[in-house]
LOGU-795290 format. One record per residue: x, z negated, y negated of N, C-alpha, C in turn; residue number from 1; residue in one letter. Coordinates in nm, 3 decimals. Example, Ala and Ser with C-alpha at 12.3 -4.5 7.8 and 13.67 -1.06 7.14 Angstrom:
BEGIN
{r {1.319 -0.780 0.569} {1.230 -0.780 0.450} {1.320 -0.780 0.330} 1 'A'},
{r {1.285 -0.708 0.225} {1.367 -0.714 0.106} {1.290 -0.787 -0.003} 2 'S'},
This chain:
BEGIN
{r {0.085 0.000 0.120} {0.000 0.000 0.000} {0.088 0.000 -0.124} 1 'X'},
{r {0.047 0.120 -0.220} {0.133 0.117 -0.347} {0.095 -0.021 -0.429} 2 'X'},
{r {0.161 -0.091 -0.537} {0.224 -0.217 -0.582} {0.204 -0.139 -0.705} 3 'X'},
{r {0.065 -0.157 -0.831} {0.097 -0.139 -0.954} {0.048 -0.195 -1.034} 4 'X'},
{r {0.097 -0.249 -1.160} {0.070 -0.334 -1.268} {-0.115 -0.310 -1.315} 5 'X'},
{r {-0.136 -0.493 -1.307} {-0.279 -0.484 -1.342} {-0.410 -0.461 -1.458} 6 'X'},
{r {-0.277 -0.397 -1.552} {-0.324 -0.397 -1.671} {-0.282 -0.211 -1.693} 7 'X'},
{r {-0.172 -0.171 -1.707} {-0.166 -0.017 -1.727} {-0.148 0.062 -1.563} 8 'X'},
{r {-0.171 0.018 -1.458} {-0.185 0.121 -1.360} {-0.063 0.159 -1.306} 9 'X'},
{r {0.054 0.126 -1.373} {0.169 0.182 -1.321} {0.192 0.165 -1.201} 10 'X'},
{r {0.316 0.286 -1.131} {0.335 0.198 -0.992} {0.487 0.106 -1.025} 11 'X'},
{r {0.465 0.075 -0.896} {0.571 -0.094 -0.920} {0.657 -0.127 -0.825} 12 'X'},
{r {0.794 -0.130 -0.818} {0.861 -0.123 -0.664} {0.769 -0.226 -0.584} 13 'X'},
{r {0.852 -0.252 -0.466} {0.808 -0.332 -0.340} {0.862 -0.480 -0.403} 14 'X'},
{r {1.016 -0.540 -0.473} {1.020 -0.593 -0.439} {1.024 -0.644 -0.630} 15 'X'},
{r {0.924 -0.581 -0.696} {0.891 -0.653 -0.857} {0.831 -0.794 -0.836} 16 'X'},
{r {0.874 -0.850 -0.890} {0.858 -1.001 -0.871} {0.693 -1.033 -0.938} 17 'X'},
{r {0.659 -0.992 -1.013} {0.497 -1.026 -1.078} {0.416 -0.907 -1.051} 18 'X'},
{r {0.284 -0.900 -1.113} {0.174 -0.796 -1.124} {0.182 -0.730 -1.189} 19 'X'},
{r {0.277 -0.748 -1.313} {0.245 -0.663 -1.453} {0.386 -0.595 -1.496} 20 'X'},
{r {0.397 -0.497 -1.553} {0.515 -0.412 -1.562} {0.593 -0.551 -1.617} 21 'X'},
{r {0.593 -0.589 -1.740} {0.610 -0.647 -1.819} {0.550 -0.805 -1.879} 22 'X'},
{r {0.602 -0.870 -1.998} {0.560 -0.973 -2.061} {0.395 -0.913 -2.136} 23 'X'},
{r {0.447 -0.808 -2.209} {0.330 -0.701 -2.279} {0.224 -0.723 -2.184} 24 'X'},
{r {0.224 -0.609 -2.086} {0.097 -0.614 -2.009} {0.045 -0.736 -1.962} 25 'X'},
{r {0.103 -0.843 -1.935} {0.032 -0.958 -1.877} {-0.029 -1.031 -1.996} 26 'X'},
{r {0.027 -1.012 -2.128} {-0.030 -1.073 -2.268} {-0.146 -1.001 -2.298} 27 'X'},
{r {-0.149 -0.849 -2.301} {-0.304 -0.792 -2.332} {-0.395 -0.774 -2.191} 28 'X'},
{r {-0.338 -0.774 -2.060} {-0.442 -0.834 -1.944} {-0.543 -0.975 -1.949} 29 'X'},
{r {-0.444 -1.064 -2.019} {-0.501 -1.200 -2.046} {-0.587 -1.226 -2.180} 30 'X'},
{r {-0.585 -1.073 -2.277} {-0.655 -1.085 -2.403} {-0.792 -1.031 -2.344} 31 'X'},
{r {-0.778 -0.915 -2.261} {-0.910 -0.866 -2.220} {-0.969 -0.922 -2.145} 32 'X'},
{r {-0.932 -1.027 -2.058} {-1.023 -1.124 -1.964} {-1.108 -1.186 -2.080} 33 'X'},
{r {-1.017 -1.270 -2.183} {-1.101 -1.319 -2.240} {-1.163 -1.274 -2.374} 34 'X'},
{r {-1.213 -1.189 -2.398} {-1.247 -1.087 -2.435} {-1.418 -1.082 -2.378} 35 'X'},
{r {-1.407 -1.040 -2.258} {-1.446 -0.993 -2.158} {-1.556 -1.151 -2.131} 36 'X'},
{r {-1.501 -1.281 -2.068} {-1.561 -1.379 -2.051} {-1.680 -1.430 -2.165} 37 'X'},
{r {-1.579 -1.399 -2.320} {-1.670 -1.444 -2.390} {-1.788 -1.378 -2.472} 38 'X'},
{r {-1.808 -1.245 -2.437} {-1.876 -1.137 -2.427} {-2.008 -1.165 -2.340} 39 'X'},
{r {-1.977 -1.220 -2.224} {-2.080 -1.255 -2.111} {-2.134 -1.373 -2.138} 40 'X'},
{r {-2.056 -1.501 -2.194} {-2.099 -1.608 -2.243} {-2.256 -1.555 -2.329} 41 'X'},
{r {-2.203 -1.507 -2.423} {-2.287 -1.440 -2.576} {-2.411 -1.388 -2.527} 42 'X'},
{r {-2.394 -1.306 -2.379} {-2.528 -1.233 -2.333} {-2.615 -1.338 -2.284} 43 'X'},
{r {-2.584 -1.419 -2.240} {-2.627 -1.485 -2.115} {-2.704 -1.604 -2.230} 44 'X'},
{r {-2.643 -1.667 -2.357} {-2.663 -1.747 -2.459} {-2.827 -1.683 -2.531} 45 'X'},
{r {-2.822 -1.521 -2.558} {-2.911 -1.461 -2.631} {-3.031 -1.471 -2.552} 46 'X'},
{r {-2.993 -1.485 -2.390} {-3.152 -1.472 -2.300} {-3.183 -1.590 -2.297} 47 'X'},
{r {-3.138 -1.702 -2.300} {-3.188 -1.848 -2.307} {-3.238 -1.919 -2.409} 48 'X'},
{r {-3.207 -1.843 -2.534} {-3.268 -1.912 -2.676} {-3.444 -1.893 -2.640} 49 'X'},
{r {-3.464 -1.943 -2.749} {-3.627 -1.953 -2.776} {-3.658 -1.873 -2.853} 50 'X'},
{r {-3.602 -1.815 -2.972} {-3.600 -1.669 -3.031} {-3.595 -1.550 -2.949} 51 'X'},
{r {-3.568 -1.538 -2.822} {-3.573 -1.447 -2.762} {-3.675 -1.409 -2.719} 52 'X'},
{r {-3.712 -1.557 -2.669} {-3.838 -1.546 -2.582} {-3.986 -1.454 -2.615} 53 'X'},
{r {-4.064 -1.456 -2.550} {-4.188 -1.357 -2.609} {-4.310 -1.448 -2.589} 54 'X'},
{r {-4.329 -1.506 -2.724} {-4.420 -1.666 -2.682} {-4.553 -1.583 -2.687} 55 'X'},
{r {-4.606 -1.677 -2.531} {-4.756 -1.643 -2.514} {-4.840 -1.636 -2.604} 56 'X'},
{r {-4.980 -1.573 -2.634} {-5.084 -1.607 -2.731} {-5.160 -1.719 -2.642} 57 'X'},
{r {-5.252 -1.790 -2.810} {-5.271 -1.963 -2.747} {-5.401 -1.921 -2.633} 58 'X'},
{r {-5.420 -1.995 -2.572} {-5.512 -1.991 -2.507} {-5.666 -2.069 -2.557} 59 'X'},
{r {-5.757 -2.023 -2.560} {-5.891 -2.045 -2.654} {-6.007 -2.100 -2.577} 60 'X'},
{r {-6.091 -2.159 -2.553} {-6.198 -2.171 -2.460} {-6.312 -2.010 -2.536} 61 'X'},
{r {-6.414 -2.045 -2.428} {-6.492 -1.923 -2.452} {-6.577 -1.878 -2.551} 62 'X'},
{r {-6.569 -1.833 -2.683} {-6.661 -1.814 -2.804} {-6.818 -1.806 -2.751} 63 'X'},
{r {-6.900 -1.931 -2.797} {-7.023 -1.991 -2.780} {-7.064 -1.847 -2.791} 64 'X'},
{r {-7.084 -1.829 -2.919} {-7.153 -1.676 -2.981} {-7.146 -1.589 -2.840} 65 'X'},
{r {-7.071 -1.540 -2.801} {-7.037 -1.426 -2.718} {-7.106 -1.462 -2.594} 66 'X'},
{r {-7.183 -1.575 -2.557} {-7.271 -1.562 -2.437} {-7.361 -1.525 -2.441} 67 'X'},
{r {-7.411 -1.440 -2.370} {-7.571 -1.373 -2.337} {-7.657 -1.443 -2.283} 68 'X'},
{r {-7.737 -1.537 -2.378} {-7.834 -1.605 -2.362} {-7.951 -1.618 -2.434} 69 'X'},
{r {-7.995 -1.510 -2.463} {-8.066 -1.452 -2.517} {-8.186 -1.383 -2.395} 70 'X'},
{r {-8.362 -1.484 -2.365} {-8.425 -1.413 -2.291} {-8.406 -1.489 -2.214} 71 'X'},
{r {-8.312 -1.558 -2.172} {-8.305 -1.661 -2.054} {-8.380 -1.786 -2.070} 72 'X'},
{r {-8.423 -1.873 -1.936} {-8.514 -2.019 -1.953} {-8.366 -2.091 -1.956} 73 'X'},
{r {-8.449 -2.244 -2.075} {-8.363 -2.330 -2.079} {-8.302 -2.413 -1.937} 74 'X'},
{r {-8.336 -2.345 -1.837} {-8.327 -2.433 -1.699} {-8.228 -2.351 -1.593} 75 'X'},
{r {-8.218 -2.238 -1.666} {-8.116 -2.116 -1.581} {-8.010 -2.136 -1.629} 76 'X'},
{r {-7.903 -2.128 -1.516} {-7.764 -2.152 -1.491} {-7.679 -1.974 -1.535} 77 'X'},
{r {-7.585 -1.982 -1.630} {-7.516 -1.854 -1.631} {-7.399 -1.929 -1.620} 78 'X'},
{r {-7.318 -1.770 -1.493} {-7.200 -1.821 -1.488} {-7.104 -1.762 -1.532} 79 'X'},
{r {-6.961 -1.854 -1.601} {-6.920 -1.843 -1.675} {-6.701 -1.836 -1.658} 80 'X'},
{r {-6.669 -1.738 -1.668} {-6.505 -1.727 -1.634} {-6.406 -1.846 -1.747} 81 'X'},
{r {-6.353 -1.954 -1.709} {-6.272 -1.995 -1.837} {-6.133 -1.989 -1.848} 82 'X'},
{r {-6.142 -1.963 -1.998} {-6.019 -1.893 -2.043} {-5.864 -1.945 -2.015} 83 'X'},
{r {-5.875 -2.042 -1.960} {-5.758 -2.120 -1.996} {-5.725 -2.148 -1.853} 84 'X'},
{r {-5.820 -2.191 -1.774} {-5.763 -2.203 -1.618} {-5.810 -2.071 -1.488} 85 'X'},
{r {-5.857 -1.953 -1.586} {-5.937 -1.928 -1.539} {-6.051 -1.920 -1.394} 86 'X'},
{r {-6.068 -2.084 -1.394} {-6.179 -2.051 -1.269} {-6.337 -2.012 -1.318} 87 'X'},
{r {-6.379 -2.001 -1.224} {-6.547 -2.008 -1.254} {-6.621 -2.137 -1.221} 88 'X'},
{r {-6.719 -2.110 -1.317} {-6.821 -2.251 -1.349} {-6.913 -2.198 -1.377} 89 'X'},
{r {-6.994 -2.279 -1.401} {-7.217 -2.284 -1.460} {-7.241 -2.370 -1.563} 90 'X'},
{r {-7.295 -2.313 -1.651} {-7.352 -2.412 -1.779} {-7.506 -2.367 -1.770} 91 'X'},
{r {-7.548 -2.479 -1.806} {-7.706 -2.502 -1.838} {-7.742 -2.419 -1.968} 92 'X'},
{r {-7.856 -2.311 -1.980} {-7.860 -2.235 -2.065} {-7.930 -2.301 -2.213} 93 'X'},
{r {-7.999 -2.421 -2.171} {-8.047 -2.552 -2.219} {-7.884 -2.644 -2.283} 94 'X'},
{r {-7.824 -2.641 -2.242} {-7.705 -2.693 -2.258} {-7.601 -2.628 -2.353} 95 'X'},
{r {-7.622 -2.532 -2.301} {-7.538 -2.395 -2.408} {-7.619 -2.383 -2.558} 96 'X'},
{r {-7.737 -2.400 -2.586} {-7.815 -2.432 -2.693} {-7.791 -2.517 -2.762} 97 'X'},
{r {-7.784 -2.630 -2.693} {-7.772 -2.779 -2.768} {-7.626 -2.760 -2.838} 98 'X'},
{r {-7.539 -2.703 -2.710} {-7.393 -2.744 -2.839} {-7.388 -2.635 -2.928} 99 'X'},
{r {-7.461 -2.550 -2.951} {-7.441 -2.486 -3.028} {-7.482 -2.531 -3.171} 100 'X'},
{r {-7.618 -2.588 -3.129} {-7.712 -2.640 -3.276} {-7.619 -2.771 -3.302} 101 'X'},
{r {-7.525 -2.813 -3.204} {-7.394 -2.962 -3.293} {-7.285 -2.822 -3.368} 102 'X'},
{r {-7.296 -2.748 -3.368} {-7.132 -2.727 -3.404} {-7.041 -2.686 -3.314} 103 'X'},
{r {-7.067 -2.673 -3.189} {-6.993 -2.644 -3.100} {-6.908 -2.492 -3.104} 104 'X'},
{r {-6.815 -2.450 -3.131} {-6.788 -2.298 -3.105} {-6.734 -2.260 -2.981} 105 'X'},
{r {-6.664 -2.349 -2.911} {-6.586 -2.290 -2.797} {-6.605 -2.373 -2.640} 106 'X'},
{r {-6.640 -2.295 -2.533} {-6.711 -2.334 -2.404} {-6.541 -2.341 -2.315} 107 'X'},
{r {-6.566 -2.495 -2.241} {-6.481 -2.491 -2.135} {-6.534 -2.514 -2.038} 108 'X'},
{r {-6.455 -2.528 -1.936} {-6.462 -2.551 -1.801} {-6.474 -2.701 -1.744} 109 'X'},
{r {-6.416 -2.754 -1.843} {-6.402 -2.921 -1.819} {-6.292 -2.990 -1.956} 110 'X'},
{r {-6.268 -3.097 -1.918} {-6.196 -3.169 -2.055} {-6.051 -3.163 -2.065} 111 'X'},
{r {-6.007 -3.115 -1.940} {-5.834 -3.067 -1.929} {-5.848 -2.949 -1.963} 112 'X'},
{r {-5.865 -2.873 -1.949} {-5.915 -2.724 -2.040} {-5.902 -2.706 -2.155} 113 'X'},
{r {-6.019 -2.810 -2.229} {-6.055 -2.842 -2.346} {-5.914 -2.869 -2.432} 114 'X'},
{r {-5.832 -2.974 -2.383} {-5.731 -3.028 -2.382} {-5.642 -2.912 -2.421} 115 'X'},
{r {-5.627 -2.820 -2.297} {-5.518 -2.734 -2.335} {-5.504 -2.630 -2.447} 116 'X'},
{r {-5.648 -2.597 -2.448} {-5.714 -2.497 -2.514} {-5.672 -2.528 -2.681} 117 'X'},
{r {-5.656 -2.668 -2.716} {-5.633 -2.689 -2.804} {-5.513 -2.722 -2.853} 118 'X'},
{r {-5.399 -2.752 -2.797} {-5.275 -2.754 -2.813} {-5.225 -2.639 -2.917} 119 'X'},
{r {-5.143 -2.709 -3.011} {-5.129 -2.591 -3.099} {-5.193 -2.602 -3.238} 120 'X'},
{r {-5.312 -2.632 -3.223} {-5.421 -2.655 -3.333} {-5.468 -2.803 -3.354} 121 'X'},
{r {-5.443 -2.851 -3.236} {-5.525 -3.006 -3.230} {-5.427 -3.095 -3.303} 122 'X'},
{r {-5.302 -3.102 -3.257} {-5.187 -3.170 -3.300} {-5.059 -3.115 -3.276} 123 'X'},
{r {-4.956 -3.096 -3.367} {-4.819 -3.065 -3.327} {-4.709 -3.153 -3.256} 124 'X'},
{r {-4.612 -3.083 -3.187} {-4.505 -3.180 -3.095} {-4.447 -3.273 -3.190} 125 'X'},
{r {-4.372 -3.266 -3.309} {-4.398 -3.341 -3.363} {-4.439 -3.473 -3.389} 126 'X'},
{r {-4.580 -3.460 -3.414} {-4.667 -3.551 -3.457} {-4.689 -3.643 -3.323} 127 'X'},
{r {-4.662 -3.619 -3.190} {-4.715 -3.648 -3.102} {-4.704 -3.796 -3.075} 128 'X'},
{r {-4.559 -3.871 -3.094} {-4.527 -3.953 -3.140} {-4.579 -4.095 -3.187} 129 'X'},
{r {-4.597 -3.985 -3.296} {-4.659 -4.083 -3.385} {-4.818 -4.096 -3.416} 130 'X'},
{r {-4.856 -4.030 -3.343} {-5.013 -4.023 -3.301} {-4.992 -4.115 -3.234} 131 'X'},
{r {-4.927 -4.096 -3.142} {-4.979 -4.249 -3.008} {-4.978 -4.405 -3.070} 132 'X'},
{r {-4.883 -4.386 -3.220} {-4.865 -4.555 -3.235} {-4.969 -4.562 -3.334} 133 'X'},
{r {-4.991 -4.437 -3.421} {-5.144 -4.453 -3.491} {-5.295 -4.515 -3.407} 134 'X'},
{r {-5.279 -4.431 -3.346} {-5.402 -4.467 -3.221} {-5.397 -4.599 -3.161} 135 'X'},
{r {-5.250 -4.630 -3.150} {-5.292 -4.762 -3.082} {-5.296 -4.873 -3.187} 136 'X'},
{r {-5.214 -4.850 -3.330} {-5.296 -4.963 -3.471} {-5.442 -4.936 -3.439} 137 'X'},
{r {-5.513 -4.830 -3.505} {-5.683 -4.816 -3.468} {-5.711 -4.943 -3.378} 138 'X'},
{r {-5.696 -4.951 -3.251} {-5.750 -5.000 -3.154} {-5.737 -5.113 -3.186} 139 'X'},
{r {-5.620 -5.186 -3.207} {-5.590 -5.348 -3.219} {-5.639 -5.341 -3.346} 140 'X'},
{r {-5.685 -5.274 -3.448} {-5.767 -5.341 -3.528} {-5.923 -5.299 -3.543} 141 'X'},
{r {-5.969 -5.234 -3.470} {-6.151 -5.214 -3.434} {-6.121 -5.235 -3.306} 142 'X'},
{r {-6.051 -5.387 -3.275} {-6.120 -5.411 -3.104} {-6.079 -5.323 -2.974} 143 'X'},
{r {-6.080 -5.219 -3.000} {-6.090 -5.135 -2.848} {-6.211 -5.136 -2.828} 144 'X'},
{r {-6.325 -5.083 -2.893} {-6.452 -5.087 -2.821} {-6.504 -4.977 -2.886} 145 'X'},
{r {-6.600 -4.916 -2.827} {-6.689 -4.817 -2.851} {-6.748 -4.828 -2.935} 146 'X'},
{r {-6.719 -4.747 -3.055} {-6.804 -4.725 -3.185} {-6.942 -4.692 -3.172} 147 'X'},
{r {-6.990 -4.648 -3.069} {-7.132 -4.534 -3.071} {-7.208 -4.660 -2.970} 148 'X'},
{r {-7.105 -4.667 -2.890} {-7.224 -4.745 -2.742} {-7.143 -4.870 -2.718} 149 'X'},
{r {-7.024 -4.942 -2.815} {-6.998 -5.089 -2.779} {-6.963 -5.105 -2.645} 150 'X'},
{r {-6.955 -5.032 -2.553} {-6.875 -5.056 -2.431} {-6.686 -5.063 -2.499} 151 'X'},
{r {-6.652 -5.140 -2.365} {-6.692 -5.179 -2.262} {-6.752 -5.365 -2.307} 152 'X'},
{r {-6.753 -5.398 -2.411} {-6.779 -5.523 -2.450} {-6.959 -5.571 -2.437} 153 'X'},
{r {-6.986 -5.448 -2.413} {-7.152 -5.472 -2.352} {-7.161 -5.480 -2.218} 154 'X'},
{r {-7.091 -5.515 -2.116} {-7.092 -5.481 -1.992} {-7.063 -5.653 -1.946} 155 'X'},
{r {-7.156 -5.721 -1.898} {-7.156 -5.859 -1.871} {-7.072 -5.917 -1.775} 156 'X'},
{r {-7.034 -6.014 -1.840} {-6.903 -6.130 -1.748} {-6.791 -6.020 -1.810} 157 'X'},
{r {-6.763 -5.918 -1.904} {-6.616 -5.836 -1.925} {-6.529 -5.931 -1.963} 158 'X'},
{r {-6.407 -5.910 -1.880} {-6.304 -5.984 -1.933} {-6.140 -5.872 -1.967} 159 'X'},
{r {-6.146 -5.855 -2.076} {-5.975 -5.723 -2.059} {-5.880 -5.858 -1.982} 160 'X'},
{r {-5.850 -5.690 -1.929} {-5.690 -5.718 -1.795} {-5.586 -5.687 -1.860} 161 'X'},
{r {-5.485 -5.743 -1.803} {-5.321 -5.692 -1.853} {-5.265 -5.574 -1.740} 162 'X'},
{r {-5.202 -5.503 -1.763} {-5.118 -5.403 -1.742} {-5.001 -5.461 -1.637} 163 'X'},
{r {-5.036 -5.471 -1.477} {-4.943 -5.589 -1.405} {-4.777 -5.527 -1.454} 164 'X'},
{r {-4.788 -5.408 -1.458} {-4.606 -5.345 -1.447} {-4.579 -5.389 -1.645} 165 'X'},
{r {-4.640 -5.380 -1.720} {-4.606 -5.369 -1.887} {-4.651 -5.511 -1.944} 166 'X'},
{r {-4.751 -5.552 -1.897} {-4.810 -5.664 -1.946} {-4.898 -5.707 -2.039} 167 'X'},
{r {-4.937 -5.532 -2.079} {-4.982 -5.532 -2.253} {-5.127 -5.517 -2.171} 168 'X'},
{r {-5.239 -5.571 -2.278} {-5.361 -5.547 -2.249} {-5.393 -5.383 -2.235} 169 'X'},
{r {-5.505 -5.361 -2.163} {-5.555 -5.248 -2.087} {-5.636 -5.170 -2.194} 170 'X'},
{r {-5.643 -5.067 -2.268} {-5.693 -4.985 -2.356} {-5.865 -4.925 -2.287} 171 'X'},
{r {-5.916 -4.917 -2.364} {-6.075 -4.837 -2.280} {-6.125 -4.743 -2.377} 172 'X'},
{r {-6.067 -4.698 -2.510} {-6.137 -4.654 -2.573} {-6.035 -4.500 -2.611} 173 'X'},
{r {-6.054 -4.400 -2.682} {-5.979 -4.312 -2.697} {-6.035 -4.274 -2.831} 174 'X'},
{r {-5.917 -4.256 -2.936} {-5.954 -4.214 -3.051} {-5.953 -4.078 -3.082} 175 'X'},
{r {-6.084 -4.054 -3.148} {-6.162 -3.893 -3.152} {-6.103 -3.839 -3.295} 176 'X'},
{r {-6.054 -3.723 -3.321} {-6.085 -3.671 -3.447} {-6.215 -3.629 -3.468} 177 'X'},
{r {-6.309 -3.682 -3.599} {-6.380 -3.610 -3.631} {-6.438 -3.467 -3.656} 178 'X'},
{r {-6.364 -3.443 -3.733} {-6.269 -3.335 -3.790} {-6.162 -3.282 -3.722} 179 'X'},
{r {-6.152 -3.166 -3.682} {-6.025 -3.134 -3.600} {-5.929 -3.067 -3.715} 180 'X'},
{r {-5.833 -3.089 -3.670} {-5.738 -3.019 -3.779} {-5.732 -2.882 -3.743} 181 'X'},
{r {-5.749 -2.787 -3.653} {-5.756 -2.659 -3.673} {-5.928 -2.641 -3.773} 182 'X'},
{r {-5.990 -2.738 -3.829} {-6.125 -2.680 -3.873} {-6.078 -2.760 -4.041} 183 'X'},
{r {-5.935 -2.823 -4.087} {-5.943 -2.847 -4.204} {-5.934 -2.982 -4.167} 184 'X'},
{r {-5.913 -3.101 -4.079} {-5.951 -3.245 -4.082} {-5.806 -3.306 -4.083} 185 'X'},
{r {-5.812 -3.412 -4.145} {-5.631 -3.489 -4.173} {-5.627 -3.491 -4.032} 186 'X'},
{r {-5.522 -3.548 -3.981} {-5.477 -3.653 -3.827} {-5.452 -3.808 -3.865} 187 'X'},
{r {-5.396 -3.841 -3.935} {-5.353 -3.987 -3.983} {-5.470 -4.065 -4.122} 188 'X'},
{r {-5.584 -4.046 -4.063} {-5.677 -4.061 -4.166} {-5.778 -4.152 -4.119} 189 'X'},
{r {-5.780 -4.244 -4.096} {-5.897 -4.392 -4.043} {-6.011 -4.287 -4.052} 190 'X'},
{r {-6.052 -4.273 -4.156} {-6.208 -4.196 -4.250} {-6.221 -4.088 -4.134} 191 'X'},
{r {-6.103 -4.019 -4.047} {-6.147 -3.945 -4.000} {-6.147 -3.935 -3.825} 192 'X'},
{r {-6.169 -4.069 -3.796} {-6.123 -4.093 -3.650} {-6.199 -4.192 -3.609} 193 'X'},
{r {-6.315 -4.187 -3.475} {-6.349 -4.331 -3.404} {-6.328 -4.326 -3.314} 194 'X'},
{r {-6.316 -4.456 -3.262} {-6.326 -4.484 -3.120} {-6.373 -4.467 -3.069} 195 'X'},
{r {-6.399 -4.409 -2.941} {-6.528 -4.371 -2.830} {-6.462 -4.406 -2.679} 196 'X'},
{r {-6.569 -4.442 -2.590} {-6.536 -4.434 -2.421} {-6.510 -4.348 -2.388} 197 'X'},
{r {-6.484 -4.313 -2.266} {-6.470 -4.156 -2.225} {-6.579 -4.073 -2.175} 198 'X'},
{r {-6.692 -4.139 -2.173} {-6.798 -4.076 -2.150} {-6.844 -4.001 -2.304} 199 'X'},
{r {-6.835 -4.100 -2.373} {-6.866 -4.027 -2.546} {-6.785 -3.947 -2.586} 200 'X'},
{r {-6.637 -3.946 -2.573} {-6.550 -3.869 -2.594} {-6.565 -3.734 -2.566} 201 'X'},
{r {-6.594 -3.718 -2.430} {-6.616 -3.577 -2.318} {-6.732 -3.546 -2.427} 202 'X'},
{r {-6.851 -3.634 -2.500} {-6.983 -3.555 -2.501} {-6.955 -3.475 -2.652} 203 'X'},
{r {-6.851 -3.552 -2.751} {-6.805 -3.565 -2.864} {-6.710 -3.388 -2.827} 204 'X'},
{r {-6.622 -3.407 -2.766} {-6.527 -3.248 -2.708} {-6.653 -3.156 -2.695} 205 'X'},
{r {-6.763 -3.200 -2.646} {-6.877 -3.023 -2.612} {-6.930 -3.045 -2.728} 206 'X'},
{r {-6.948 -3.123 -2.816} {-7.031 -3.054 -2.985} {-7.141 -3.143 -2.946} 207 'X'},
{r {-7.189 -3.219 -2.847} {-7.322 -3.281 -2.877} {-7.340 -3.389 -2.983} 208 'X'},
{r {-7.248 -3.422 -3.028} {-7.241 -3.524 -3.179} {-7.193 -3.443 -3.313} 209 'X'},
{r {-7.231 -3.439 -3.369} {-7.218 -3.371 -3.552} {-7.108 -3.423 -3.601} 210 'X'},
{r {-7.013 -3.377 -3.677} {-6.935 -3.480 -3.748} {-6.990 -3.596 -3.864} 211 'X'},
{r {-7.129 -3.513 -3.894} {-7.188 -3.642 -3.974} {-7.266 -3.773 -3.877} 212 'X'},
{r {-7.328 -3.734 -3.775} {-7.346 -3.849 -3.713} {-7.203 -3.950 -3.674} 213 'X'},
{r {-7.126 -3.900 -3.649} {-7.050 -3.949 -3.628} {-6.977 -4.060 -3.745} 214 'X'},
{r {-6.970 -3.983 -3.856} {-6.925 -4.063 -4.010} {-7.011 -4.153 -4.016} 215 'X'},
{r {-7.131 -4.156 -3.979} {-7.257 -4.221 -4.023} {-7.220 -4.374 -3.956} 216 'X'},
{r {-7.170 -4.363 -3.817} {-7.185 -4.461 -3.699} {-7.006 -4.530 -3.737} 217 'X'},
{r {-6.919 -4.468 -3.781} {-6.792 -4.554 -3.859} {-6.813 -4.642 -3.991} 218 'X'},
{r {-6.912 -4.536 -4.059} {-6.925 -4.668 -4.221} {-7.040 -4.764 -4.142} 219 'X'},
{r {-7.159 -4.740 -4.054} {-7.202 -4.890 -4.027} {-7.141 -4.997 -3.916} 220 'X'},
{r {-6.996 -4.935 -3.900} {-6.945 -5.049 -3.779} {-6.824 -5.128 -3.834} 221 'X'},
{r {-6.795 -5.032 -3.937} {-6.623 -5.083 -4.039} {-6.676 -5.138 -4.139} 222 'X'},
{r {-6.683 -5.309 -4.168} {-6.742 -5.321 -4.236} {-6.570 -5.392 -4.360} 223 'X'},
């Protein structure tokens, strides 16, 4: 097998002691490796940023408006594809009415849906933070109890539990924006947030409460 330098090709006796004709060639062999390495670094850097990326469009629940319910009894089931997980489901055509006449614009599938559907608009990463320690002032100072229906403090013999692994008392209530901030509503605004169970919460997410009923039921409980 011919013996020639790894940088200009030359041939090279049998018994040349290195790879490279010379000092030269082994100095610009070792410029183009790295050259070469940090070239690939740079490619490999441009596909991993987040500027590169091709960010999804948000995902929406289903525009109320756009169902065909029009002609149908309030007691008939239409079924319905959702946007966000897409499985299939049934809403009450009676049901589909009601949230519409609250305010309702957008149909899910369920409240993790709802959830996702709103990411983006509901609150930023950010804020996320500091939502949680907002939410939990709210609570330690209106109690932890249900603004609308006083649970769980209506529920006889209740006693709150501690948290066996943390130790901190047990939360029951979840604080609602009134107002959503994709529709114009602060996030860090008492005036614009109550407490609800999770049964009110879920009914509060489909539009069956107004934002004015809702204001109505904070100025007579905050006194």
């Amino acid at each position: 097998m011919v013996k020639v330098c790894k940088h200009c090709k030359k041939s090279l006796s049998d018994d040349h002691p290195i790879e490279f004709c010379d000092g030269t060639c082994s100095m610009l062999f070792a410029v183009s490796m790295k050259a070469n390495s940090r070239e690939g670094r740079s490619k490999k850097k441009t596909k991993s940023t987040p500027e590169s990326r091709v960010s999804e469009p948000q995902k929406s629940g289903i525009p109320i408006d756009d169902i065909p319910i029009k002609g149908e009894k309030l007691g008939d089931y239409i079924s319905l594809t959702c946007n966000v997980c897409g499985e299939q489901f049934e809403r009450q055509v009676g049901e589909i009415k009601k949230a519409k006449e609250k305010g309702c614009k957008f149909i899910y599938c369920s409240k993790k849906c709802s959830a996702q559907g709103q990411q983006g608009t509901f609150i930023s990463t950010n804020d996320r933070q500091r939502w949680k320690v907002f939410a939990e002032k709210m609570k330690q100072k209106y109690g932890d109890v249900c603004e609308k229906c006083g649970w769980p403090e209506c529920l006889p013999n209740f006693q709150r539990k501690r948290n066996p692994r943390t130790g901190k008392l047990r939360r029951y209530t979840d604080a609602h924006h009134i107002v959503e901030k994709s529709e114009g509503g602060p996030i860090f605004d008492e005036r614009n947030i109550i407490l609800l169970c999770p049964n009110d919460h879920r009914l509060a997410d489909r539009g069956y409460f107004t934002p004015e009923e809702l204001q109505k039921i904070i100025q007579g409980t905050r006194l």
